[in-house]
DOLUMDO-244380 format. One line per 2 residues: number of its first residue (from 1); their letters; for each residue x negated, y, z of C-alpha. Coordinates in steps of 0.05 Angstrom, whole numbers, plus 5000, padded with zeros to 4 digits. Each point is the difference from the previous one (the first is absolute). Last residue first. Layout:
NUM) a) X Y Z ~ ...;
***
This chain:
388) xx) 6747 9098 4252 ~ 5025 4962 5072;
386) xx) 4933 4990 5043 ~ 5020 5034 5062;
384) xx) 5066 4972 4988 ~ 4978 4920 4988;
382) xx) 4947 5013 5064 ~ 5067 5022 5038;
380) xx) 5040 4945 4974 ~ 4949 4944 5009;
378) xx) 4985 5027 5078 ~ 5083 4991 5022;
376) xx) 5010 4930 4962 ~ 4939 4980 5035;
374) xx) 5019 5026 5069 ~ 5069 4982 4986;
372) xx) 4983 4924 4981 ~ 4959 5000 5062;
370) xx) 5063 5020 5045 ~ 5041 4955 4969;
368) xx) 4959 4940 5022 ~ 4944 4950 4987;
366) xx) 5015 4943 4949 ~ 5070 5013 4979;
364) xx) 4988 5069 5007 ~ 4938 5002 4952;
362) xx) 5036 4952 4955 ~ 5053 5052 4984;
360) xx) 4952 5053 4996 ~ 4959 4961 4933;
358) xx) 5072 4982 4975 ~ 5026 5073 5018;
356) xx) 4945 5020 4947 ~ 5014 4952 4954;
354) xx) 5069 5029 4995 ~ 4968 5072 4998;
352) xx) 4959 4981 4943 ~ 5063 4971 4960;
350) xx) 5040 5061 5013 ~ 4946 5043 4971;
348) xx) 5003 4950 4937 ~ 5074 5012 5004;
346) xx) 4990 5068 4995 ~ 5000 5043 5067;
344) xx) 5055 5036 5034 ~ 5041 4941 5007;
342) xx) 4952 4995 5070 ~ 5052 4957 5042;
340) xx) 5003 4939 4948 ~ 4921 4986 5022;
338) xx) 5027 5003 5076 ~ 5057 4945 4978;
336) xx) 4955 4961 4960 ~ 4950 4998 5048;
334) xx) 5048 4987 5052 ~ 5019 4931 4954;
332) xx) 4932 4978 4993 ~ 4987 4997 5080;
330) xx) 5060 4974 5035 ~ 5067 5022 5003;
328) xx) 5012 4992 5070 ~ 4926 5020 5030;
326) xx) 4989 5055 4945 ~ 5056 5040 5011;
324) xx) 5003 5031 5076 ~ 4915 5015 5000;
322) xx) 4972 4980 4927 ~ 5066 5057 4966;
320) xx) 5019 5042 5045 ~ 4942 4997 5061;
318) xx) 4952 4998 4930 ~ 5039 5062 4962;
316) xx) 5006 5048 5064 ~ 4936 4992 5017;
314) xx) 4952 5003 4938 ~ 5042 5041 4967;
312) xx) 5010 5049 5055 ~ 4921 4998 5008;
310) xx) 4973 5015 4934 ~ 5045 5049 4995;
308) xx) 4992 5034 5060 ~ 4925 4992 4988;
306) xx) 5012 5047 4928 ~ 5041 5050 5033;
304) xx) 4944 5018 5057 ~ 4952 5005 4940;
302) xx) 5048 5042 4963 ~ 5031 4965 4949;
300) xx) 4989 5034 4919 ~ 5018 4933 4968;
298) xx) 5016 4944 5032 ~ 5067 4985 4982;
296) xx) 5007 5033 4937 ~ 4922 4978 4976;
294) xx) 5019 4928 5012 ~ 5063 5000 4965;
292) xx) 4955 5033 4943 ~ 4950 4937 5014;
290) xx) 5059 4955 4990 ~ 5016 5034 4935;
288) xx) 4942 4995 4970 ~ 4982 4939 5019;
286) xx) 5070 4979 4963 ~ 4974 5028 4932;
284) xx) 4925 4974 5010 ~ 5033 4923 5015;
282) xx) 4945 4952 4976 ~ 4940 5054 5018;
280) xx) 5027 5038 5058 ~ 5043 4943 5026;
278) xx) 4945 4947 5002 ~ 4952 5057 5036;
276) xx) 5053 5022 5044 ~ 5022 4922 5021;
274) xx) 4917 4986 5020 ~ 4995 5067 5032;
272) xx) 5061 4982 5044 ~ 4981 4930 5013;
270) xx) 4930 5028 5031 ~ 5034 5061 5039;
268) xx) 5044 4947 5029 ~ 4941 4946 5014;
266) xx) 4962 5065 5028 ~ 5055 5021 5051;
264) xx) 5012 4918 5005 ~ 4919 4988 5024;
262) xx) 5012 5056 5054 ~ 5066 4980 5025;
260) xx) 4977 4930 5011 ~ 4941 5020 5034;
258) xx) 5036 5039 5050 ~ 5049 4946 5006;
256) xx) 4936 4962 5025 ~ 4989 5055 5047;
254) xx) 5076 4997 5033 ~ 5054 5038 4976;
252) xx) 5057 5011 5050 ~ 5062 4974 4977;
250) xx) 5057 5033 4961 ~ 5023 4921 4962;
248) xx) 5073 5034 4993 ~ 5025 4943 5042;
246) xx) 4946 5014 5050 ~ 5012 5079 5015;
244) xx) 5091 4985 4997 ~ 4986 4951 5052;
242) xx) 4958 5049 5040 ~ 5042 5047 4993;
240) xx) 5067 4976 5013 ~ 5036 4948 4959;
238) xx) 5082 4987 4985 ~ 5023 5081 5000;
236) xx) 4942 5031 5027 ~ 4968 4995 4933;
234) xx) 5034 4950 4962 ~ 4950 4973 4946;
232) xx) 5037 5038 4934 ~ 5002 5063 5055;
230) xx) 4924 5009 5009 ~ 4981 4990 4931;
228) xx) 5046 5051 4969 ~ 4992 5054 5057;
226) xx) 4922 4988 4979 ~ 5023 5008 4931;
224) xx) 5038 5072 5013 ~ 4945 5027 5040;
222) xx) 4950 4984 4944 ~ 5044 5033 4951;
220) xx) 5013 5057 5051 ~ 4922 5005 5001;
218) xx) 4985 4991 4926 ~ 5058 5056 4975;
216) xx) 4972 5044 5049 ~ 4933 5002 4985;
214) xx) 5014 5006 4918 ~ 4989 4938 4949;
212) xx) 5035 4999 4930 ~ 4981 5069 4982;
210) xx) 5052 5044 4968 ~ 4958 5039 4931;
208) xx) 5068 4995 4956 ~ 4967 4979 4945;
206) xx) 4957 4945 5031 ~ 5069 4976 5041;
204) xx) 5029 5003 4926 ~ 4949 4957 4970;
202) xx) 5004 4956 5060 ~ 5071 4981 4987;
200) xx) 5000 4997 4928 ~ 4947 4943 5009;
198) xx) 5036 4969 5063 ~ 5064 4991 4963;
196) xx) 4987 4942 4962 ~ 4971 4959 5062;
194) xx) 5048 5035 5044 ~ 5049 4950 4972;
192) xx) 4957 4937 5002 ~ 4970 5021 5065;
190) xx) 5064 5006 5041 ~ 5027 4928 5007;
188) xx) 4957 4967 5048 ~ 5019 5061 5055;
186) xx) 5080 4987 5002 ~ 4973 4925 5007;
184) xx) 4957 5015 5061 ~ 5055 5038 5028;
182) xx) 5057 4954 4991 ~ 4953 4947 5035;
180) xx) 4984 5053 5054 ~ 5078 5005 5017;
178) xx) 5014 4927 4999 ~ 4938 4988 5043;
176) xx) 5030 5048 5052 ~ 5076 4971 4986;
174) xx) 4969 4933 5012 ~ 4981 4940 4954;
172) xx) 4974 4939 5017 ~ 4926 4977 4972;
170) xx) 4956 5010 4940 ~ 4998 5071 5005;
168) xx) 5006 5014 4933 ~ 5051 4946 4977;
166) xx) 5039 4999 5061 ~ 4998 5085 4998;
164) xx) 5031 4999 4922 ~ 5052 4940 5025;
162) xx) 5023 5042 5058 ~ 5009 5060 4951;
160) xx) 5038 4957 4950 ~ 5044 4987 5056;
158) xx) 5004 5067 5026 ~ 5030 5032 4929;
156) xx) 4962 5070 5013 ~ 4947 4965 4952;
154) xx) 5054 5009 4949 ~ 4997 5074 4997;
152) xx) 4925 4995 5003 ~ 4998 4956 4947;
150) xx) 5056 5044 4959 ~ 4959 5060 5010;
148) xx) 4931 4960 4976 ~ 5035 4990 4936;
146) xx) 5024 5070 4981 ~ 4923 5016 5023;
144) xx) 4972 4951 4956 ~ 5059 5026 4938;
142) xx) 4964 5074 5023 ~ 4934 4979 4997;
140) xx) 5004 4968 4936 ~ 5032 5064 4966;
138) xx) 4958 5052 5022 ~ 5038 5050 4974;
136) xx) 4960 5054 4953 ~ 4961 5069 5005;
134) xx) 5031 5013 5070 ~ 5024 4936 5017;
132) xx) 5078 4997 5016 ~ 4994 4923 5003;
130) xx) 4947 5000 5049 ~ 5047 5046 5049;
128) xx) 5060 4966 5003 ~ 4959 4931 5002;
126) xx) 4965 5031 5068 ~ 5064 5017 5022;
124) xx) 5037 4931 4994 ~ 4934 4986 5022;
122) xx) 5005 5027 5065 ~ 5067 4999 5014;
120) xx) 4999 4916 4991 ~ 4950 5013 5053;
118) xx) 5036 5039 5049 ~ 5054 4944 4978;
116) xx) 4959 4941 5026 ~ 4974 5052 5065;
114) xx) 5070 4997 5022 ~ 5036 4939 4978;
112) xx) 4990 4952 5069 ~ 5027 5056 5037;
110) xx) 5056 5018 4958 ~ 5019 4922 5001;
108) xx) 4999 4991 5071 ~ 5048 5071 4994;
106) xx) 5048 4975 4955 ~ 5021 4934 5034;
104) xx) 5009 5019 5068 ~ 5029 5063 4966;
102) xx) 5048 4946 4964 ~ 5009 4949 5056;
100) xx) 4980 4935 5001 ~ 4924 5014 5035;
98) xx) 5041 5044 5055 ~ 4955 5062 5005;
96) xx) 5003 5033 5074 ~ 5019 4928 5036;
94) xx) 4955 4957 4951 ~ 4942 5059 5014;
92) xx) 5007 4987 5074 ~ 5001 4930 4997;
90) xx) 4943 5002 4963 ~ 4965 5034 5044;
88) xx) 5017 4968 5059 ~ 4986 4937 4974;
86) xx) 4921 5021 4984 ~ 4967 4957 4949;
84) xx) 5022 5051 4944 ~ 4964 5060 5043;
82) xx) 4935 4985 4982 ~ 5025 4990 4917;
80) xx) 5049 5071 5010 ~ 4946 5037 5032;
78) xx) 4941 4982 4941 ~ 5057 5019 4951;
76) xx) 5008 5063 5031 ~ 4925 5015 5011;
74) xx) 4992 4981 4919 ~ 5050 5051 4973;
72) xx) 4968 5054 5049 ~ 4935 4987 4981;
70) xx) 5031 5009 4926 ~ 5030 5072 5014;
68) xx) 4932 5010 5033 ~ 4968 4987 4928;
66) xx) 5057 5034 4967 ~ 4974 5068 5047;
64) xx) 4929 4992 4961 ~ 5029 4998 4939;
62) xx) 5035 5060 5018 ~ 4939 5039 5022;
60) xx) 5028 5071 4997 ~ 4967 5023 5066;
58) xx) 5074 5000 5023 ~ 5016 4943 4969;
56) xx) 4933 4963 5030 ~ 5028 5022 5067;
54) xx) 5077 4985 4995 ~ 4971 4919 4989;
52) xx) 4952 5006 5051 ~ 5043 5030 5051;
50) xx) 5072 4959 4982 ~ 4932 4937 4995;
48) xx) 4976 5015 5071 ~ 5067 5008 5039;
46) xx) 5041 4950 4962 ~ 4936 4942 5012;
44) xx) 4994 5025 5080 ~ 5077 4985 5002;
42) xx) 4995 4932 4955 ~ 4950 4980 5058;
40) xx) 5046 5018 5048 ~ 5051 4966 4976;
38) xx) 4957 4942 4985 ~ 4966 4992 5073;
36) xx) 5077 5003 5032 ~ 5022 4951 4956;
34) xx) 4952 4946 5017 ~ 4939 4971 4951;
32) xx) 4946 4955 5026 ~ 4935 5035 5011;
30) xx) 4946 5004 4939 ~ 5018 4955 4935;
28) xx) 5042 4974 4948 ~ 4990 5000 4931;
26) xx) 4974 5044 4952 ~ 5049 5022 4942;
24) xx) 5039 5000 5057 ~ 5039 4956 5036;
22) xx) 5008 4943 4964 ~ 4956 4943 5038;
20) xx) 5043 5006 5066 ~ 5066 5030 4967;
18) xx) 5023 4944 4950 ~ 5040 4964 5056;
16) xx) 5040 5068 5015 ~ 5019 5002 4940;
14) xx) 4965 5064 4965 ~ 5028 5069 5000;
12) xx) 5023 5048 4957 ~ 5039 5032 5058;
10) xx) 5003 4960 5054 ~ 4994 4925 5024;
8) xx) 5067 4994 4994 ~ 4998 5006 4926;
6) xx) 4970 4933 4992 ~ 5055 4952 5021;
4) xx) 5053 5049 4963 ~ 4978 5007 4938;
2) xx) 4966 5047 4987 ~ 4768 5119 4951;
***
């Protein structure tokens, strides 16, 4: 997510030698990058994420709008890798932000720093609020969170970053791979905290009657994740289309794929029954709660509501997570990172969802993204149609 002999490459951006393998989270691919392509790229990226992002406010989606606020994160630092190669470029940014100069300086390092702080913010806040508990502070989660603000703060520090996104992508760095390492690590360290919380948590949502699933909280969500996936593998700003199709694994499914799907809906459905029936009888106290989560997600859906679900999940999570993710970090580690997305279950819940993106994960590697959706897609709806 400077000295002076990398800071001319741009903002937060890799050496120049670094560039070929780092670029993003993803590597390169599609057309060869020129300035002209990225700016207007990064133009049709401003124009569809200020609309996206002013759209799910106005709906009042905000979670939805930080998704889009992310895209835009992750276009940038797709530009600023494609564009590192180019001498013009970086001559132009050396002329505008002198690398030994204070603003020169300041702003590389305000760039690098932005979504680090957003999520030192975020638990700074979510500590705030854990140790102000209702009926009594959650103290763990609020010394977790106290420590997951300082890891964030110091994942802003680009070295450490660089070694974070070495170590998980098992290659150079970038300022794209920096950027989805800080990410990845920002989302490793919320279950232990929402853990505690998550009990409290539901039994006010249960209280309060607010569902956790609504049409157009799903759709903006699924908006927001596709924006995700599109801009973390350069979308018009270092591939095009049909680069951007294969790197996310969106192929046509052929009748073996079929097959494939088939045999994982039931292998899903299988592993899930398997996990409910160990978790109702080991864990009753944690079933419980997992199946209320259940009911407040999928209770009362309107037929229309309840496909929507089923198929937001299915595509925004896989492109996300088995589509842009799966290809760097490999297959157990996006497992753990989708399983660490759903803090809304127990740990036990978490654990079933891990295996779950295990079972996915090796459907993509073996077929494609677009077979993991269809699965992923067809297990949600059967698991709402026969939630409670």
């Amino acid at each position: 997510m400077s000295d002076p002999t990398q800071a001319s490459a741009g903002p937060d951006a890799p050496p120049p030698a670094a560039t070929p393998a780092a670029g993003d989270a993803t590597g390169p691919g599609g057309p060869p990058a020129d300035g002209r392509a990225i700016q207007l790229g990064l133009l049709w990226w401003l124009l569809t994420l200020v609309a996206g992002g002013v759209g799910c406010v106005v709906l009042g989606h905000v979670d939805a709008a930080l998704l889009f606020a992310g895209a835009g994160a992750f276009a940038l630092a797709q530009a600023s890798d494609a564009a590192a190669t180019l001498e013009r470029y970086r001559r132009f940014v050396d002329e505008g932000l002198p690398p030994g100069r204070l603003m020169g300086r300041l702003v590389r390092g305000l760039v690098g720093a932005l979504v680090p702080l957003a999520g030192a913010l975020f638990y700074a806040g979510f500590g705030a609020w854990a140790w102000r508990g209702e009926e009594a502070p959650a103290t763990f989660a609020a010394l977790w969170c106290a420590g997951a603000t300082l890891a964030c703060l110091a994942l802003a520090w680009r070295p450490l970053a660089d070694a974070v996104a070495i170590t998980l992508f098992r290659g150079p760095s970038g300022r794209t791979r920096r950027l989805t390492a800080r990410i990845v690590v920002m989302t490793l360290l919320l279950p232990p905290p929402a853990l505690q919380v998550a009990p409290a948590l539901l039994q006010s949502l249960a209280q309060s009657g607010t569902p956790l699933a609504d049409a157009g909280g799903l759709f903006t969500q699924l908006l927001g994740e596709l924006a995700i996936a599109l801009a973390g593998v350069g979308l018009f700003v270092r591939r095009d289309w049909r680069a951007v199709r294969e790197r996310l694994g969106l192929m046509v499914m052929r009748r073996r794929h079929l097959a494939v799907a088939a045999g994982g809906v039931l292998a899903a459905i299988a592993l899930n029954g398997v996990t409910g029936w160990v978790e109702q009888h080991a864990f009753p106290g944690l079933w419980k709660q997992d199946s209320d989560v259940t009911g407040l997600i999928a209770g009362h859906l309107s037929l229309a509501t309840s496909l929507l679900l089923g198929v937001s999940a299915g595509v925004g999570e896989e492109i996300v997570v088995r589509g842009a993710l799966q290809p760097r970090l490999g297959v157990p580690l996006s497992a753990l990172v989708f399983a660490c997305g759903h803090v809304q279950y127990s740990w036990f819940g978490m654990l079933t969802v891990g295996l779950l993106g295990v079972l996915l994960g090796a459907i993509r590697a073996r077929t494609n993204t677009t077979t993991a959706i269809v699965v992923h897609a067809l297990y949600d709806i059967y698991a709402v149609f026969t939630a409670g």
